[in-house]
N, C-alpha and C positions, 0 to 999 in steps of 0.2 A: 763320696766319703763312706767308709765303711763301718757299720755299729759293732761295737765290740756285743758276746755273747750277750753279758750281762742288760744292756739298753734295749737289745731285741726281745730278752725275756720281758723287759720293765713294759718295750711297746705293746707287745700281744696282751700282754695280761691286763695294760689299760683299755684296749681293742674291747676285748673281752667281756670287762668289766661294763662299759661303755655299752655293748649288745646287751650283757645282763638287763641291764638297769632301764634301758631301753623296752622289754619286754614283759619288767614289773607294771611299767606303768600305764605301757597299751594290755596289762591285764588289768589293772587297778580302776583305769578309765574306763575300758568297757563296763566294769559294776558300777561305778558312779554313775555315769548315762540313766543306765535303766532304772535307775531309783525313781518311785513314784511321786517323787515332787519336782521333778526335773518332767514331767510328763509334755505341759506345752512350755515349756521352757526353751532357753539357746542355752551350751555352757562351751567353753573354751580353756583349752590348757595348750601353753607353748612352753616348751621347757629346751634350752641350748647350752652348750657348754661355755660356761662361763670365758675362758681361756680362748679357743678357735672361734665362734659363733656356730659349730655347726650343730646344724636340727638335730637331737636326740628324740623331742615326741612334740604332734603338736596336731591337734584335734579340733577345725572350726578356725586356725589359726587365723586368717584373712579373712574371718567375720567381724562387723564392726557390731560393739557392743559398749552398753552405758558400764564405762570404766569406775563410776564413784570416784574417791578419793586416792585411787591409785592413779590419777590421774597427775598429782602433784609432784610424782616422782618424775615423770617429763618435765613439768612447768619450772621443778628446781634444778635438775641436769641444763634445762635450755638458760637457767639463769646463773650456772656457774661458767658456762662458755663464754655467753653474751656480755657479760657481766661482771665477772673476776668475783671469788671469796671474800676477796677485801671489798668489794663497792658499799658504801654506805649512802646514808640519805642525809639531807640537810633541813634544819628549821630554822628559823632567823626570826627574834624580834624586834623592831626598830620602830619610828614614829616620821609622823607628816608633822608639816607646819613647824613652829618655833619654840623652844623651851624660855620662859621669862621669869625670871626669879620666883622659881623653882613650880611655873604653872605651865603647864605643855596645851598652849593655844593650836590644837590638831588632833590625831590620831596613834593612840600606839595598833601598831599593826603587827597583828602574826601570819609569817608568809609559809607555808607548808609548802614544802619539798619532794612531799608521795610516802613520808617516813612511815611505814606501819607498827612499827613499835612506841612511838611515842608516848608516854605515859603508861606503860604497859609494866606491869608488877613482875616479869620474867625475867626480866637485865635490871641489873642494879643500879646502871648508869640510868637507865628510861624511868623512875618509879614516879607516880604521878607528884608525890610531896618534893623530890631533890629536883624536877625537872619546873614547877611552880617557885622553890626556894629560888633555883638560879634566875628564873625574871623576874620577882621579885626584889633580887638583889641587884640585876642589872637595872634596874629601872630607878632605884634609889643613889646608886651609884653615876645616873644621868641628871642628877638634882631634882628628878620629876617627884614634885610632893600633890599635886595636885593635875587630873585632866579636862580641858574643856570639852572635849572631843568622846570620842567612842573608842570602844576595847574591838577591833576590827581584824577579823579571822579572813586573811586571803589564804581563799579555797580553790583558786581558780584553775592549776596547774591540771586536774584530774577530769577537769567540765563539772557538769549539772547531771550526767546520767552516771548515778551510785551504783546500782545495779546494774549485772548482766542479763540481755536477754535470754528470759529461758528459766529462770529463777521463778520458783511458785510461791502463792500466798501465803502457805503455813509456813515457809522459812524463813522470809525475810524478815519483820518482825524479832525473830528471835535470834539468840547471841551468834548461833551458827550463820545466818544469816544479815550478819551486819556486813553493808558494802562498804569498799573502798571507797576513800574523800582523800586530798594530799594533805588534809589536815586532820588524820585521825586521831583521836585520843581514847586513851586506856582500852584499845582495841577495840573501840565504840560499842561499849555493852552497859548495863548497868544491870543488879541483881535485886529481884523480889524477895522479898521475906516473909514469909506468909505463916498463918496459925490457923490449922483446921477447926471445921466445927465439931461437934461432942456427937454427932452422928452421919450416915452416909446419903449425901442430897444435903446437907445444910451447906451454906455459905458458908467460903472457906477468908478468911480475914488478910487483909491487905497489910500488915502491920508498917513497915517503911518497907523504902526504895534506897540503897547503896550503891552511890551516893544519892543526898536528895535531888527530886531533879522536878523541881514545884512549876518550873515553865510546862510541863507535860498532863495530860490532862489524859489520868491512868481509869480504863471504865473495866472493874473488877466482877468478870462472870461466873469466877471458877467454884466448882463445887466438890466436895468431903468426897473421894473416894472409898472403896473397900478398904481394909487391913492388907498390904501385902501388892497393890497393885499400884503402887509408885507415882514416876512424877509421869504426867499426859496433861499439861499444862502448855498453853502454847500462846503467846504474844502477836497481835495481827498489829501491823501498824503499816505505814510505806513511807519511803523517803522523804524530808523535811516537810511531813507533817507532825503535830507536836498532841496528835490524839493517838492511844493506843488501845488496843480490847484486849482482853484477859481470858482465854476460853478453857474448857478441859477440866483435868478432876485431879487434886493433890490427895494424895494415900491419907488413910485419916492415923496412920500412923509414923506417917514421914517427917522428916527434918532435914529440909534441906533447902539451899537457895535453888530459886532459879533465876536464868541470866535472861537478859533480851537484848534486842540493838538500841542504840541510838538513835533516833532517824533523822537529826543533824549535828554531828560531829564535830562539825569546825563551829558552829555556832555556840555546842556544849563545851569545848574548850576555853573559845571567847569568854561565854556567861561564868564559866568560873574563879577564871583570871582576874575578870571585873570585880566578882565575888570577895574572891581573897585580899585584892587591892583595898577595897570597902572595906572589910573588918580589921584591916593594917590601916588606916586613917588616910588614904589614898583617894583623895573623893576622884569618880570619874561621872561624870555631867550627864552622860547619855546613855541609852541602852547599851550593851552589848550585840551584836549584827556581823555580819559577813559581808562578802564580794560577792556572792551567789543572790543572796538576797538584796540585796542595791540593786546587783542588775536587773534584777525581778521586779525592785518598784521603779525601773528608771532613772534611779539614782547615780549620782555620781561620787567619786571620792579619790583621794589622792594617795598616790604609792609612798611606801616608806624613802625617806630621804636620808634616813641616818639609820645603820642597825649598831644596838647596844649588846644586841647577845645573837650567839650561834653554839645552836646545838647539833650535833654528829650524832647519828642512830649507830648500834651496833653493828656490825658488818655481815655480809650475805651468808657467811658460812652459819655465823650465830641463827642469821634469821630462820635458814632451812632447818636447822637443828629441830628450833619449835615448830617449824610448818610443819614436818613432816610427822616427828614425833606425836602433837597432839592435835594433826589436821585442821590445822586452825586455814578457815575457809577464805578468812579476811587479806593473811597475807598472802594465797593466789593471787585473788585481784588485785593487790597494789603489785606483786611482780609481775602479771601480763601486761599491766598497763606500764609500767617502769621498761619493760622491755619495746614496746612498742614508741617509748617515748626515748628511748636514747638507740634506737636504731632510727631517730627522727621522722618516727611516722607519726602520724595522727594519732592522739592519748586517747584511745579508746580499746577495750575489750578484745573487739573485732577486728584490729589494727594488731592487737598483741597476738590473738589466737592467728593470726597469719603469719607472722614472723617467726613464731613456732616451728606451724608447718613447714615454710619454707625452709627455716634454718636446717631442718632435720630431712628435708626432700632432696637437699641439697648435699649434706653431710655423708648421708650412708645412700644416695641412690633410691629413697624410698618414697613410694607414691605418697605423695600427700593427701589425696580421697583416704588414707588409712586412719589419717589424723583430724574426726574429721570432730574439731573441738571450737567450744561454745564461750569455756571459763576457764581460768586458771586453775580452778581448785577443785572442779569434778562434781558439786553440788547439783549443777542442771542436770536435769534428765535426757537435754539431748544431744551430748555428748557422746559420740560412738571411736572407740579408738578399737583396733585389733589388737588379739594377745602378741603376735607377731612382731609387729612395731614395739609394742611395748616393750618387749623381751629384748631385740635387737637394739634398742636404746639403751637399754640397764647395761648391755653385753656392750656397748661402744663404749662406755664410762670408765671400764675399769682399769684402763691406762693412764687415765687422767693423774697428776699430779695432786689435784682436791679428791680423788678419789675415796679418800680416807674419811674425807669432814663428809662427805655423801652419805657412805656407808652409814658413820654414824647416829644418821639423823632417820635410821628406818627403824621401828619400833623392834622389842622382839616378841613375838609372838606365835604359841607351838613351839617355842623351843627355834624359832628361826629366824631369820633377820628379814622380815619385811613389811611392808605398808600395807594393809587393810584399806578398804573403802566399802560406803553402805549408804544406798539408798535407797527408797521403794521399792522393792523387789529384785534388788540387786545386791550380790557380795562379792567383794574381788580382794586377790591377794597378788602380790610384784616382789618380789624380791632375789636373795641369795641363797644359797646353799651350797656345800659340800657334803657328797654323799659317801658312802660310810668305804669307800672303794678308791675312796679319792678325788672321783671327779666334781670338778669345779662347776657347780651349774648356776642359772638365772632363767629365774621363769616368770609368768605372768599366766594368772588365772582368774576367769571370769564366768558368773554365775549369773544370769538375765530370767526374770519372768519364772523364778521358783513360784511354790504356793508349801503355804502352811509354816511351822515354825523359824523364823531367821537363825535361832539357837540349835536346830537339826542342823540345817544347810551348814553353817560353818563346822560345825563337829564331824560331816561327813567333806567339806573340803580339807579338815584338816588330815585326817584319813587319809584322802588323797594324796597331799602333799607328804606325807612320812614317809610315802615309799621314794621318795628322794633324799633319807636322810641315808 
């Protein structure tokens, strides 16, 4: 077929354009490189055309390197394949035993479904008061005025291990670091409120917990920072135990909450249900308790026989929107595990991060050792993906039909559309662009083992990254 003038002039000059831009940035990277904080450092930049896939620059690209948070931009492409936009999750709550003029001789039971939004203040339909309101009203609506029984959190769908392996001390503990339960609520965080002392080294004040959470037994270390040196506050606690520590130093001129995890989730949901029942004249007989913990003492208990209410989470496209948007760590792990549990493997972590790889080993022909991942959400440290795969992933998506609700959910940032991640000594940027010449690019860039300020390093990737605009 023959191009008329005009399409050959259009081809050379994208040709062209393409070589240009190509040659900005094997100049642009070689200064980056040598910068004195890059010294024992790795860094990686892969940059393709959005459009073909093919290589325009790509430096270290088949090094595996701690991805951070750009990690999520695989974990939610692999859960719009697997998955569909529309998938949602389900929560149910029903009761054991019998209702007797109007006294429910059993159990009302809540069965979690893996829903990570539940009770979550970002969808209108999830807010923790309208999602309490509706069992409330379904439960009155079942004549239940009275329970002999316990307010019972079935946890069981997600197992007993909250955490990923690979997760460190100072994070779990804190709101970033709250694990997935298939009974999460209000994204299992709760926030401190604290009032510094009148000087720096005094004891800084506990004042409350939002919401209260009087089952937890909070040991308050933290001390009056400088003027100007913010929050370094950090919550140590680990999973369903119900003691936390407080360490670090709050600005003696801050105002601000801080958040921490939950460290049992489906029990916190329970105990508040039971709570609210209690102050609506709902007597319920017995603690509040889960299926994790029965099985823990041995105990036994009976499944729901009747469900009075079903709640629908908002849909996958919603969910990534926020994953990606504000990194929210929590729902990686409930979507590697969700993924792992409806490609009917074993509901674990390390079941989901396989399914990943393989989905995408399988997809685009690519080694799986590329992928060689720990979490859904990029928090662990030993987490190594190449900018390569990464790039070639972004680059496989943009055909997609959801493509759109994708793009959406990547921050902007620089003036650009993509995901940031940041951990100990690591900065990484994934995303889009179009450069000023037209071409349609997708890159993935990663920063390993800097030294000295995190606020240099990003101002000189973003540097980097301009000469793609």
């Amino acid at each position: 077929m023959k191009l008329s003038l005009t399409a050959l002039i259009a081809f050379f000059a994208l040709n062209l354009s393409a070589q240009t831009l190509q040659q900005n940035i094997e100049k642009a990277y070689a200064t980056f490189e040598q910068d004195p904080q890059f010294k024992y450092g790795t860094n990686s930049l892969t940059v393709l055309n959005a459009e073909t896939g093919e290589v325009i620059f790509s430096k270290n690209g088949n090094t595996g390197l701690a991805p951070a948070s750009t990690l999520k931009t695989i974990t939610s492409a692999t859960a719009y394949y697997l998955l569909g936009p529309e998938f949602t999750w389900k929560t149910s709550l029903g009761y054991s035993g019998q209702i007797k003029n109007g006294t429910l001789n059993g159990d009302l039971v809540l069965s979690g479904g893996g829903d990570p939004t539940l009770g979550s203040w970002r969808y209108e339909i999830s807010k923790t008061e309208l999602v309490m309101k509706k069992w409330v009203q379904a439960i009155r609506e079942a004549g239940i005025k009275k329970v002999n029984g316990r307010i019972l959190a079935d946890d069981q769908l997600f197992g007993s291990q909250s955490l990923p392996s690979g997760w460190i001390w100072q994070d779990m503990g804190n709101y970033y670091g709250a694990g997935p339960n298939s009974l999460t609520w209000n994204e299992n965080q709760f926030d401190l409120i604290f009032k510094p002392g009148n000087k720096v080294g005094d004891e800084v004040a506990l004042v409350r917990t939002e919401p209260v959470m009087t089952y937890l037994k909070i040991i308050n270390e933290v001390k009056t920072g400088s003027a100007g040196s913010g929050d370094n506050v950090y919550a140590y606690s680990s999973p369903y135990s119900n003691l936390v520590y407080l360490r670090g130093t709050y600005g003696i001129d801050l105002k601000k909450n801080i958040s921490a995890s939950v460290p049992d989730p489906a029990f916190d949901v329970a105990w508040r249900l039971r709570d609210t029942l209690m102050q609506l004249g709902i007597s319920v007989e017995q603690p509040a308790t889960s299926t994790r913990q029965l099985a823990a003492e041995k105990l036994g208990w009976q499944p729901a026989n009747n469900t009075i209410s079903a709640y629908t989470s908002p849909t996958l496209s919603q969910v990534v929107y926020w994953f990606n948007q504000k990194s929210i760590n929590l729902y990686g792990e409930h979507l590697i595990k969700t993924l792992a549990w409806k490609q009917d493997k074993e509901i674990t972590t390390a079941e989901g991060a396989r399914v990943i790889k393989d989905f995408w080993s399988k997809k685009l022909n690519m080694d799986a050792a590329s992928l060689n991942i720990i979490d859904g959400s990029g928090l662990s440290p030993g987490n190594r993906v190449t900018t390569m795969s990464m790039a070639r992933i972004l680059q496989s998506v943009k055909s997609e039909p959801w493509f759109k609700t994708y793009l959406e959910s990547f921050p902007l940032y620089n003036n650009m559309k993509m995901k940031s991640g940041t951990i100990n000594g690591a900065l990484a940027y994934t995303g889009y662009q179009t450069s000023s010449s037209g071409v349609p690019l997708v890159f993935s860039f990663i920063v390993n083992n800097y030294n000295g300020s995190s606020t240099a390093v990003r101002q000189k990737m973003f540097q980097m990254l301009d000469v793609l605009k």
